[in-house]
C-alpha positions as CSV (number, residue, x, y, z in Angstrom):
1,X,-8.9,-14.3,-131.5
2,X,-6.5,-15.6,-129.0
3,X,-4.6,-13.8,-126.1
4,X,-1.4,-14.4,-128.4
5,X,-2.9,-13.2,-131.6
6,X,-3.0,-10.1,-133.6
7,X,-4.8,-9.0,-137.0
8,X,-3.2,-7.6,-139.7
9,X,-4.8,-6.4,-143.1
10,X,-2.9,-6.8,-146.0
11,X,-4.0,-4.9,-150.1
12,X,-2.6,-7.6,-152.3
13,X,-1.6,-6.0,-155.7
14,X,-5.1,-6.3,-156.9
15,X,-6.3,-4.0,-154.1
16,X,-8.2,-6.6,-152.2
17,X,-8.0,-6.1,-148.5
18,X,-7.2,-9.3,-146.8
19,X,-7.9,-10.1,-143.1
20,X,-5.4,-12.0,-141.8
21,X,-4.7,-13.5,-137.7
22,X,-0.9,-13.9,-136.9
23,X,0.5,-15.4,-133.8
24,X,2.6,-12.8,-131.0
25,X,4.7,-16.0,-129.7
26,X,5.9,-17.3,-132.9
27,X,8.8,-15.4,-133.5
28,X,7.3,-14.6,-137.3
29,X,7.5,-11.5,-139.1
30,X,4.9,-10.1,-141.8
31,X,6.4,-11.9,-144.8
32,X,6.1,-15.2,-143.2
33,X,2.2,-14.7,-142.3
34,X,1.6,-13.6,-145.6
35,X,3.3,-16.4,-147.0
36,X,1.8,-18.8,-144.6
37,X,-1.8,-17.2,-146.4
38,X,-0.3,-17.7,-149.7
39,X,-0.3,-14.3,-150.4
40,X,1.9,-13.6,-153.7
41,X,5.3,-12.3,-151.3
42,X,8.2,-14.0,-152.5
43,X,10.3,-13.7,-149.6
44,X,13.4,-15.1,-151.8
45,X,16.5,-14.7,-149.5
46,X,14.3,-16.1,-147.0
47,X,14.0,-12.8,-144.3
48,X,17.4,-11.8,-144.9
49,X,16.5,-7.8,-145.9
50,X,18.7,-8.8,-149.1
51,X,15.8,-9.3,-151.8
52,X,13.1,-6.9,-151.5
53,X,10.3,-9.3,-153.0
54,X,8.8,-8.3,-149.7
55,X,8.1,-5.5,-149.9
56,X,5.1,-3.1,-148.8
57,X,3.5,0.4,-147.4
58,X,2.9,1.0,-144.2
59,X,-0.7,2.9,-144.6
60,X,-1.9,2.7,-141.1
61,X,-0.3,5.1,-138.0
62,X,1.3,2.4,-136.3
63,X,4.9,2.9,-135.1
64,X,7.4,0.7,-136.5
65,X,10.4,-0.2,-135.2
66,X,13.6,2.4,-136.9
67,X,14.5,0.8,-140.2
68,X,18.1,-1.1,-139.8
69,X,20.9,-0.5,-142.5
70,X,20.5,-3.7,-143.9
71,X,16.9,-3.0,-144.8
72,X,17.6,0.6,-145.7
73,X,20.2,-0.4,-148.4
74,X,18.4,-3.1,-149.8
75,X,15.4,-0.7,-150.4
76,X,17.9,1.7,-151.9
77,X,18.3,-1.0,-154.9
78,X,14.2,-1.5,-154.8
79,X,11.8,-0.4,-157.4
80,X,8.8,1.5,-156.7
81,X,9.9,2.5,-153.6
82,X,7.8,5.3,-151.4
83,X,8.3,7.7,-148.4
84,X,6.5,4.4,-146.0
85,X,8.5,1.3,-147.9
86,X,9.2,-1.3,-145.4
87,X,10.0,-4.8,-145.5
88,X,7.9,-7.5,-144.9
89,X,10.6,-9.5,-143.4
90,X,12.0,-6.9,-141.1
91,X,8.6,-6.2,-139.5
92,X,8.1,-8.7,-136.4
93,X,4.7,-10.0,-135.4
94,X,4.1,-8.3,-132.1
95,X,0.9,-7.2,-129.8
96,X,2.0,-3.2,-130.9
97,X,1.2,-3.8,-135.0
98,X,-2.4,-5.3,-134.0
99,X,-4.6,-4.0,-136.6
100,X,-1.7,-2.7,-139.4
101,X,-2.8,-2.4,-142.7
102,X,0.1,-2.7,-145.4
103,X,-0.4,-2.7,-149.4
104,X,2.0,-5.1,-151.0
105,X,4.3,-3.5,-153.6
106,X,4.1,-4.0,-157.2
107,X,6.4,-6.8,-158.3
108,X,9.2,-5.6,-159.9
């Protein structure tokens, strides 16, 4: 692993944990690396927070940035939402999630 590199672990939907090494100075967020791994996130409106095809839990104690309205209403309209929804999208790759483990939602 690189000086501009984190880990993140992402459950896909079948409860497999997935290791997976993002880059800090690409300006990507956690849709986009799990996209890039062709994990199943559909990411439809392209990182908008206007789809929620991204979504996922937070089940690690990291400290996300607050949640902006945009994302807040769109999970409002989401199914299967919980108490540590977030999406994908609206989560940037930074040195401060290293080591973030996220379970991708069901599909709705």
């Amino acid at each position: 692993m690189t000086e501009n590199t984190i880990t993140l672990y992402i459950i896909d939907r079948e409860g497999e944990k997935h290791e997976l090494e993002a880059p800090t100075d690409m300006n990507m967020n956690v849709m986009e690396v799990c996209k890039s791994y062709d994990l199943p996130v559909e990411g439809i409106c392209g990182g908008m927070a206007m789809c929620a095809s991204c979504q996922c839990y937070l089940e690690s104690e990291h400290e996300l940035e607050e949640q902006s309205d945009a994302e807040l209403d769109m999970l409002d309209q989401a199914f299967f939402v919980e108490d540590n929804s977030r999406l994908g999208c609206q989560i940037p790759i930074t040195a401060e999630i290293n080591g973030i483990v996220l379970r991708l939602a069901p599909e709705a």
